[in-house]
Every structure is written in structure tokens, then in C-alpha cells.
MARMAR-945791 format. One record per residue: x, y, z of N, C-alpha, C in turn; residue in one letter. Coordinates in steps of 0.05 Angstrom, whole numbers, plus 32768, in hexadecimal, padded with zeros to 4 digits. Layout:
BEGIN
XYZXYZXYZa;...
***
This chain:
BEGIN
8600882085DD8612880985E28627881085F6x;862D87FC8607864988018616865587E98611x;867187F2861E868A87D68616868187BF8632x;866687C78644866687B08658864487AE8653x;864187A486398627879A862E86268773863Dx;863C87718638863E875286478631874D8661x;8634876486728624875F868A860C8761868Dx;85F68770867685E28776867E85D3875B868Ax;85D4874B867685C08733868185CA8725869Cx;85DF871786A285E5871386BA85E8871F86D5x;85F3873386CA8602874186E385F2876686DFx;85D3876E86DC85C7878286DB85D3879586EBx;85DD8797870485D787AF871D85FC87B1870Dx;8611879A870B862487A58709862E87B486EEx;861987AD86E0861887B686BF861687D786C1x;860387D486DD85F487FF86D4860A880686E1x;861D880186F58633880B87048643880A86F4x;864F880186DF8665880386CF865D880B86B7x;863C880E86A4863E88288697863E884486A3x;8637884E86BE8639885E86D08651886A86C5x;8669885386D68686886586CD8687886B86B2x;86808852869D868D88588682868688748678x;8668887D867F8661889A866B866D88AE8677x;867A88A88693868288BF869686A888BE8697x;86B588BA868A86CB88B4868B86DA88C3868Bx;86CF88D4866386DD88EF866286D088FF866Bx;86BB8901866886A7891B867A86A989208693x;86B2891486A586B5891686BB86C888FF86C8x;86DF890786D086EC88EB86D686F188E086F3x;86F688F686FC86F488FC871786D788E88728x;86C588F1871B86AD88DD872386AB88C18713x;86B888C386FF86B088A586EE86C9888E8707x;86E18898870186F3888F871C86EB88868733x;86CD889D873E86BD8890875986B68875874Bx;86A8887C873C86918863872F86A288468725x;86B68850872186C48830871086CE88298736x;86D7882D874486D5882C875D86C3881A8771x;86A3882987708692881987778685880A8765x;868C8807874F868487F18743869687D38746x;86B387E4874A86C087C5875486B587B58765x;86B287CE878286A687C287A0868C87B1879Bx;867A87BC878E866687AF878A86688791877Bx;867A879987658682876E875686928761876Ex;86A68775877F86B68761879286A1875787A8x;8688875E87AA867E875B87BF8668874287BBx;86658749879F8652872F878C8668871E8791x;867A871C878F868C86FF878B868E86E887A3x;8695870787BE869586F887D7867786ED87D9x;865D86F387CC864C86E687DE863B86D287C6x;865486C887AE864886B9879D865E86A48797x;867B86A9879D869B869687A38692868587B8x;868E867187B2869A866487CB86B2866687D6x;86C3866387CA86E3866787CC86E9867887E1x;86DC869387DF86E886A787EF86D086A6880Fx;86E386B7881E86D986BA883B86DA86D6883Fx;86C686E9885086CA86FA885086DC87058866x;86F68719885E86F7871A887986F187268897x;8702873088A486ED874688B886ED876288BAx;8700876E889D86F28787889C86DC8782887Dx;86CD879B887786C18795886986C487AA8855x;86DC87C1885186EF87D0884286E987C88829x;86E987D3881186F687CD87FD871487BE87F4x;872787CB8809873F87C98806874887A9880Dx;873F87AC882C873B878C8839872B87768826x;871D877E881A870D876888158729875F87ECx;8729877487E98737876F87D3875C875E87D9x;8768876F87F18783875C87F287788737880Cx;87668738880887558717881F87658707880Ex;877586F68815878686E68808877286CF87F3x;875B86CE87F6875186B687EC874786C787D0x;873A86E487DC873786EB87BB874C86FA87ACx;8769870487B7877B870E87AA878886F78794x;878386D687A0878B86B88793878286BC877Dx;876786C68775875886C28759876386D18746x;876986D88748877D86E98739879A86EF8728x;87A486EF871A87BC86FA871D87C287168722x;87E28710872287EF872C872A87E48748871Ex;87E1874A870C87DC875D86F387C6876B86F1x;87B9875586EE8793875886F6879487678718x;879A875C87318796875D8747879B877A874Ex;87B98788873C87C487A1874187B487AC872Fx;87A487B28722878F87B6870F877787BD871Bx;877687AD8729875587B6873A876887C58759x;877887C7875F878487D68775878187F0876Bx;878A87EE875A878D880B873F876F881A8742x;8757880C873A874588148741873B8827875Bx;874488158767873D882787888746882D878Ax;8766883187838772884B878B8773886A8784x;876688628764875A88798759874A88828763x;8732886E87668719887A876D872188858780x;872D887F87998737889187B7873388AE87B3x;874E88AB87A6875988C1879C874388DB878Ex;873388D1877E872188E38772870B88EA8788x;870288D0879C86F188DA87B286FA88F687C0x;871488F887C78727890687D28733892387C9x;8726892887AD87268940879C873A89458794x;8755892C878C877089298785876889348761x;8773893C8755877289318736877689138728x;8763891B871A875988FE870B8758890086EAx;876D890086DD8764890486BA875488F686ACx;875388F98698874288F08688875588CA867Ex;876A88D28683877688B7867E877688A38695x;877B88B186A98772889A86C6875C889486C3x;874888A086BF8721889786C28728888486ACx;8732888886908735886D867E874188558684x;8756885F869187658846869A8754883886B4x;874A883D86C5873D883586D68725881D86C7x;871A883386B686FE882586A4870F880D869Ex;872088108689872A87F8868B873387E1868Fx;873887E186A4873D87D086BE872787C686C6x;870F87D386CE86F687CD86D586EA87BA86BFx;86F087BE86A386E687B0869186EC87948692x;8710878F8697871D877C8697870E876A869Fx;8706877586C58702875F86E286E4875D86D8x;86D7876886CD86BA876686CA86B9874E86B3x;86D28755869D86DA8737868986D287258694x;86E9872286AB86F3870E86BD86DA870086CDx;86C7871086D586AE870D86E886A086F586DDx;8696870686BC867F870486AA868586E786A0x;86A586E986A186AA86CB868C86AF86B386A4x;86B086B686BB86B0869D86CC869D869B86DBx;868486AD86DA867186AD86EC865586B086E4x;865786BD86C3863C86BC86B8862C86AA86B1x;861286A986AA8607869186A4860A868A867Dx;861586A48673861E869A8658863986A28655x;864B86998646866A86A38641866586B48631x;866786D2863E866686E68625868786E6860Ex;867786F085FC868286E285DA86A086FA85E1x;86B986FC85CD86CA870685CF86C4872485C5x;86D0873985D686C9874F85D186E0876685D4x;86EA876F85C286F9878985C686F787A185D0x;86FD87AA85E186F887CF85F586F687D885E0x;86E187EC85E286DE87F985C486DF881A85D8x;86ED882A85D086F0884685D986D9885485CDx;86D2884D85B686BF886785A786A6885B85B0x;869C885085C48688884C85D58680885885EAx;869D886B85F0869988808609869588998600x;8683889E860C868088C88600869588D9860Cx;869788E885F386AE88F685F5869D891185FDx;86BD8920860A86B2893C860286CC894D861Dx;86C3895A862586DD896F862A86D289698652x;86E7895F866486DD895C867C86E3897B8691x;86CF8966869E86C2897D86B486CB897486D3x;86D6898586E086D8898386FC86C8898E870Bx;86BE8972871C86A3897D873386B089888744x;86A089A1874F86A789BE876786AB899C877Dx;86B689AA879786B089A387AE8697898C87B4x;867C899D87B4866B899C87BC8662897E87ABx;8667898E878E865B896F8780866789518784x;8682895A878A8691894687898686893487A9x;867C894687B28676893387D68663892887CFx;864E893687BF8630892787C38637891287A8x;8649890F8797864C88F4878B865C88D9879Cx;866B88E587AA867388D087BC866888CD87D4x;864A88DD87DF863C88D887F0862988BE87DBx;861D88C987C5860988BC87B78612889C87B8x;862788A187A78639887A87AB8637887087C6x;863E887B87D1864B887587F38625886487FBx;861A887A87F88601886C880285EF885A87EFx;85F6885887D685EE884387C685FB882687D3x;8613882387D1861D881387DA861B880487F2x;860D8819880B860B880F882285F288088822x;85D7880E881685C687FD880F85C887E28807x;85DC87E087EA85E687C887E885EA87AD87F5x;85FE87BF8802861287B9881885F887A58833x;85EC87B8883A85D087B0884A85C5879C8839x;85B7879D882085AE8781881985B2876A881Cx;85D6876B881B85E48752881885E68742882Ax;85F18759884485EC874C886185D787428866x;85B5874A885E85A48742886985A487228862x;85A58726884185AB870E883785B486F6883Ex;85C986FB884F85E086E7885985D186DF8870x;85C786F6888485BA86EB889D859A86E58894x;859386E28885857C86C6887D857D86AE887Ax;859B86B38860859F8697886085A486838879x;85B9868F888D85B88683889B85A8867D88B4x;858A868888AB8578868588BF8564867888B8x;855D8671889B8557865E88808566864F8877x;8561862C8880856A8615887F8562861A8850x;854A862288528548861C8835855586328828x;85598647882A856A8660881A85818657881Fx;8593864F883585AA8647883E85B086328822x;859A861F881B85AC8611880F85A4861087ECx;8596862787E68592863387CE85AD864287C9x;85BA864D87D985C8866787D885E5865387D1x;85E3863987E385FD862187E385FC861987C5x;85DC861787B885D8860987A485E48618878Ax;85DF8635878D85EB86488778860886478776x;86168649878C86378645878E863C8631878Cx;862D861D878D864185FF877C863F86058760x;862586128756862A860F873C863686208730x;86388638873A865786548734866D86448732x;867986358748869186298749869486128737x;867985FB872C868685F0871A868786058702x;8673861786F88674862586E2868E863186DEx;869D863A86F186BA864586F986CF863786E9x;86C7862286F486E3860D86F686E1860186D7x;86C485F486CC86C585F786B186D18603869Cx;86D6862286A786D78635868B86F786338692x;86FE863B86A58715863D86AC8724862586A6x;871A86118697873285F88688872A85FA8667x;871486158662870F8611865187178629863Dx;8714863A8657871B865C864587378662864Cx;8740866B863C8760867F863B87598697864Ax;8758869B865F874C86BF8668876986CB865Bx;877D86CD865E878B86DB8651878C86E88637x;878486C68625877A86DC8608875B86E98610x;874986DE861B873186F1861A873086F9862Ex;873E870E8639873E8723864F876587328642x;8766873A862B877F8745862D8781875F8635x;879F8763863B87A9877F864B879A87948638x;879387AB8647878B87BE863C879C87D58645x;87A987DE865987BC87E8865E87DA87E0866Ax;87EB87DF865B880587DB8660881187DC866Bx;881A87C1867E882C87C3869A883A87D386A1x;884787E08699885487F386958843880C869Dx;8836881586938823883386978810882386B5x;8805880E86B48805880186D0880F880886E6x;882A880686E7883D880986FF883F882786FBx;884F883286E8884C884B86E9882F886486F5x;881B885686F58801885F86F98804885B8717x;880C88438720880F883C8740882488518750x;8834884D8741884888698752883E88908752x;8833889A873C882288A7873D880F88AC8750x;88028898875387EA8898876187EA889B8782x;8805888E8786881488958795881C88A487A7x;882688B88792882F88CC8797881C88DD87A0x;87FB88E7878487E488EB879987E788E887AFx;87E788D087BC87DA88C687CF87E788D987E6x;880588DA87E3881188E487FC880F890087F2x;880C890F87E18801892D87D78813893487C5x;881B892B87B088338930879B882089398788x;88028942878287F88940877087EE8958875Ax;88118965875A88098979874A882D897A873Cx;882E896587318853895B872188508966870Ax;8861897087008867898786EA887F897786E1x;887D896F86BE888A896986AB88A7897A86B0x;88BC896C86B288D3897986B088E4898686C2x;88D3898586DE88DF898986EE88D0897B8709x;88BC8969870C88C18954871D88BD893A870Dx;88B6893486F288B4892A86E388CF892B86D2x;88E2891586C688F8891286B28906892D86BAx;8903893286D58923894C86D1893D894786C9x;8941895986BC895D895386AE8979895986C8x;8991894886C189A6895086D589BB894786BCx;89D2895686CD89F7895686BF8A01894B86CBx;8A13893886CA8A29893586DB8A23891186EBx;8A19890786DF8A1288E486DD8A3088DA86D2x;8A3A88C486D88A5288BB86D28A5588B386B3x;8A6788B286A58A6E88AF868D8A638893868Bx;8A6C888A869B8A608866868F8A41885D8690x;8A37887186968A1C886E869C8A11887B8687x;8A128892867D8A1188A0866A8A2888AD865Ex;8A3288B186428A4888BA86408A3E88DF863Fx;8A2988E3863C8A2588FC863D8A2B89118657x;8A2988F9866B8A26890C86848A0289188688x;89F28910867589D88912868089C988FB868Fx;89B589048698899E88F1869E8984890586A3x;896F88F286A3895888F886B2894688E686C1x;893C88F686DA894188F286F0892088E786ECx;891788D586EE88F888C386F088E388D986FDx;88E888E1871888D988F7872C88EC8904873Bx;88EC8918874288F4892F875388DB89368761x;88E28934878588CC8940879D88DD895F879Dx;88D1896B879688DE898887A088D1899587C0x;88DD89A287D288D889B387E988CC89CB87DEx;88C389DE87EC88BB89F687EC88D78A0987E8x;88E78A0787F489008A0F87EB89138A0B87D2x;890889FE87BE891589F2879A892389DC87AAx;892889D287BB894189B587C68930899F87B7x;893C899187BE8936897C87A88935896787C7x;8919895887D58918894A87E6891C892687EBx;8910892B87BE891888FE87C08910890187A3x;892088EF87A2891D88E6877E891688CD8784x;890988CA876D88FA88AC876188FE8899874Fx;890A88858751891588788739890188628735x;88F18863871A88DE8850871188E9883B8705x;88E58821870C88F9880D870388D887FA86EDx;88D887EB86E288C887D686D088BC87C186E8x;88D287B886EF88CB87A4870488E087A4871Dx;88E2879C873488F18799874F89088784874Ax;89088776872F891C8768872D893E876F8722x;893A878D871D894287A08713894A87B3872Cx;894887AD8747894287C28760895D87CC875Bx;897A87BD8762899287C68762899587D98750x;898F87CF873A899887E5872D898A88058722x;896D87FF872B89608811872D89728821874Fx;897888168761897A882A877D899B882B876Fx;89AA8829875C89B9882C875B89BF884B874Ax;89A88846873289A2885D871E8991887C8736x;8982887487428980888587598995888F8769x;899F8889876F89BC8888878089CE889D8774x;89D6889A875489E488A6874289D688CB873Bx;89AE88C28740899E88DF873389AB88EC8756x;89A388E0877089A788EE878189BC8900878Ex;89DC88F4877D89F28901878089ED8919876Cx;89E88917876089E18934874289CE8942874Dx;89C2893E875889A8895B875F89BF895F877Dx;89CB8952878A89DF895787A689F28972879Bx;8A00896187808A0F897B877A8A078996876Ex;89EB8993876689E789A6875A89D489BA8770x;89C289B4877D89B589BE878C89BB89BD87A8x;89D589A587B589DF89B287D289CE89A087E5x;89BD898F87E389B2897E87F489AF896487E6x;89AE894F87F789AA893987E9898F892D87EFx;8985892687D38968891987DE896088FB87ECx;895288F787F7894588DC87F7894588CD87E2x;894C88AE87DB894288A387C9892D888D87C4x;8921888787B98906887987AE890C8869879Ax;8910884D879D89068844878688EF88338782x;88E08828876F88CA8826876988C288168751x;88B287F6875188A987EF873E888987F7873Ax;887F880C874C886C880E874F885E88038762x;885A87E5876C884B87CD876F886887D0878Dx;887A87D68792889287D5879D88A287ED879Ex;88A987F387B888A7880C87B388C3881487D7x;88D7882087D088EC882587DD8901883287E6x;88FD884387FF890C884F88068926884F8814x;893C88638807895688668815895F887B881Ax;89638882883289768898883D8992888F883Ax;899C8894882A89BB8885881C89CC888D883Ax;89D088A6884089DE88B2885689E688AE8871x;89C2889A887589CB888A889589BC88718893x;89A4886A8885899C8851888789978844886Ex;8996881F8871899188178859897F88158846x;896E88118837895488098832894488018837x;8928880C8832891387F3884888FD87F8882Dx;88F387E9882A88D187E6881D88BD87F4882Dx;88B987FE88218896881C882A887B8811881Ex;886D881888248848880C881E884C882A8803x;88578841880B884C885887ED8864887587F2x;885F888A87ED886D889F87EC887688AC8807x;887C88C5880B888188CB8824887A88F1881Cx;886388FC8828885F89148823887089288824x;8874893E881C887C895988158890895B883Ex;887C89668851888089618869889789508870x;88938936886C889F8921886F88B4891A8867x;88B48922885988DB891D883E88ED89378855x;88D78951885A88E88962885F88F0895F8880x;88D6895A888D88EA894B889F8909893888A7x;88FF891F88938917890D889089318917888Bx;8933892F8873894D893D886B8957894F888Cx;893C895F8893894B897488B18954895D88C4x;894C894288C68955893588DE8976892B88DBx;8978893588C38996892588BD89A8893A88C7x;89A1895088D389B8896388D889B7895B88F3x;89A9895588F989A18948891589BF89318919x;89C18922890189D5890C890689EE890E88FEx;89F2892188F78A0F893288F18A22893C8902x;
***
């Protein structure tokens, strides 16, 4: 049994791609991460060429095809940063970053959601309500693929996919070279779109598609991932993680403590940018304000002052308090890079 038994009958090719990831979740996560990955590409790719709605655009990316304004619309917020989540893991694991055993779940998860989401507006039966069931995944103690394995799994995908990938195109240029496939292919997408539009006055996707991971560990997972991305990916509890500091103002704390969300440390112990994780951006002030307060305390204590960051995850912002104002960033700023920004300031002294 798997928790995406719903797909077998409709949706076969995307059913074996997402038990793929599921058995390997804890066993290997690193590769289940590839797999919940190209299993997205592969449903996002079924959608563009079975939506009417959407258009494809002119790259043919994963990335591109997922922020195309017509299919980012289908969506909400939640869900949309959810499947971003996906590929950004999967990246990351292509890339030989670490990948735990809780990212490959959280990922699965997410994959489950949009596959919900797929099965219940696009199948030919409304599969019945179903709970993620965890004790469906095999357990057991994970394994990290050498180098070598890890290429030829992301060679294996890579070229599954572009077969795919090749079918679909051919597909498209028949139809439109076939007056009668052309309008078989028209005939299936009217009836997706009324099937669509039916359920969708009829189903709650919210109660049957609920959260499985918590906005919260969400965003938090986005800033993380992040951090990967620009090479932070080896953060140690307690000291770039919740570091503790003295000397926070009485009204803020009467203790005089705090702890500090992230600490970028240099090769030298300096402390290059702190991170202040906020819930949401509606909250920014006073998150760059609580940053503001960690960055004078590591100033006094360690003799440089860092960069600051703040961050709903999804939003994400840097300040050089010292000479310029804030600006919004696309993600992190590497090891290199922080240390640059701090030597140029002697520069402006």
C-alpha cells in the first residue's frame, strides 16, 4: 500500500513517480528529495498539456514553468510555496547539499498535498477522503549515496524525464498537424475544465487537502534552505542556531538576555549577519528592529558589527544599518560575500 493509492487508476506514470519518492524517504532522502522533485515536473507538465487555462511559457525550466502567472493563479499561497519547497529541496539534494530524513518527509508531503489537489480536480473519479498515513513508509536507518551514486540518480531522472519531456512535444506537434487529434485533444480539455469547475463549487479542497506541515516549519524550512543554497549548510545548534547574547535592553527583556534566530560566523569567530525569523512580513519593523537590538550585542561583545537579515522566509531582507537602507533580496548572501561587504566598509570610513 502507499498513501498515493488514489493515483493509480488515473494518473499511472505519476503514481510510480511518487511511490518512487515515498519508499525511499527514510532510506535514502537525499534521492527520495530527487524523486518528489521530478515527480512534481512531471504532474506540472501533465497540467500544462491537459489545463486549458494555462500557456506554456518560453522557458521550459521547472522553475519557469511553476512561477507562469496563469499556473501560479491555481493555487494558493501556501500550497504554491509548498511545491517551490519541493524544488528547492530537490536542487539542493541534486547538488550533494544535506537532506534529512525530515526534509525528504516534508517534501513527500507536499507532493501528496498537490497530487490531492491534481487527483481531486482532474480525475475521472473523486478519490474518497484520505489521511497521510506515515506507517506506510519503510522505515529504517538512512543512507547517503557516495558521489558517484548520487550523479547516476540524477543522471537516471534527468533522462527519464527528457524522454518524457520528448513525448509530449511530439504530441503537441501532431496535434497540430492533425485537424482530428487537434480536436480530440480540445475535446479532453473541455471536459477537464468542466470536471474542474464542477468539483470546485462542490468540494472544500481545504478540508480535503489539509495542512500537513505547519506554516510555520514552512517558512522556517524556506530560510534554511536558503541558506544551503548560498552554502550555510553545516549550522550548529547554539551557536549559529538560538545563540545566546547579554546585554539586550531592559524593556525588551528584563533579563538582559536574548537569542539570536541565526548567527553567519567568518573563519575568524566574527560574527558576519544575523538573521531574524519573523512569522510573517507584517511583523517586518519589528522583526528589523529585534535584529537591530541582536546586532548591537554580538558589536559589543565580539568588536564588529554584523549585517542584518530579516526574514519571513517567503521575504527575505537585507540591512547594512551603517551606510545603507534596506532592500529585499531573492535569498542569502555566502560566507565570501558577507565578508566582503563588512571589508568594504573600512573603505567608507
Amino acid at each position: 500500500m502507499s498513501n498515493f493509492q488514489f493515483l493509480q487508476n488515473d494518473f499511472p506514470a505519476l503514481y510510480a513517480d511518487a511511490v518512487e519518492a515515498e519508499q525511499l524517504t527514510f532510506l535514502s532522502p537525499k534521492a527520495s528529495a530527487i524523486f518528489c522533485r521530478s515527480s512534481l515536473e512531471n504532474a506540472v507538465n501533465w497540467l500544462y498539456d491537459h489545463d486549458r487555462s494555462l500557456s506554456r511559457p518560453w522557458r521550459a525550466d521547472l522553475s519557469t514553468l511553476l512561477h507562469e502567472h496563469s499556473f501560479k493563479s491555481l493555487f494558493n499561497n501556501t500550497l504554491f510555496n509548498e511545491l517551490n519547497l519541493i524544488r528547492k529541496t530537490g536542487n539542493i539534494a541534486a547538488h550533494g547539499k544535506s537532506v534529512s530524513q525530515h526534509d525528504a518527509l516534508a517534501s513527500l508531503k507536499y507532493l501528496y498535498r498537490f497530487m490531492r489537489h491534481l487527483a481531486i480536480y482532474y480525475g475521472k473519479q473523486t478519490p474518497e477522503l484520505q489521511v497521510f498515513d506515515e506507517a506506510l513508509i519503510p522505515h529504517g536507518p538512512a543512507t547517503q549515496p557516495n558521489a558517484q551514486q548520487l550523479a547516476d540518480t540524477v543522471a537516471d531522472v534527468a533522462a527519464k524525464n527528457a524522454i518524457e519531456r520528448e513525448a509530449e512535444t511530439l504530441q503537441r506537434e501532431l496535434a497540430e498537424q492533425n485537424t482530428q487529434l487537434k480536436q480530440q485533444l480540445e475535446h479532453q480539455k473541455s471536459v477537464l475544465a468542466e470536471r474542474k469547475q464542477a468539483r470546485e463549487q462542490s468540494i472544500n479542497i481545504e478540508t480535503a487537502v489539509p495542512l500537513l506541515v505547519s506554516e510555520a516549519e514552512t517558512r522556517r524550512r524556506y530560510i534554511d534552505l536558503s541558506l544551503k543554497e548560498a552554502g550555510w549548510d553545516d549550522l550548529q545548534e547554539g551557536y549559529h542556531l538560538e545563540y545566546p547574547v547579554t546585554g539586550m535592553p531592559k524593556s525588551t527583556n528584563p533579563s538582559g538576555k536574548g537569542y539570536i534566530d541565526y548567527v553567519l560566523w567568518g573563519d575568524d569567530g566574527l560574527p558576519l549577519a544575523v538573521i531574524e525569523a519573523k512569522k510573517t512580513m507584517v511583523d517586518s519593523r519589528k522583526g528589523k528592529h529585534q535584529a537591530e537590538l541582536y546586532a548591537d550585542c554580538l558589536q559589543q561583545l565580539k568588536g564588529q558589527r554584523p549585517i542584518i537579515f530579516y526574514s519571513s522566509g517567503f521575504e527575505t531582507y537585507i540591512w547594512d544599518d551603517q551606510f545603507y537602507p534596506e532592500r529585499d533580496v531573492q535569498g542569502f548572501y555566502s560566507k565570501d560575500e558577507l565578508q566582503l561587504l563588512i571589508e568594504r566598509r573600512s573603505t567608507r570610513t
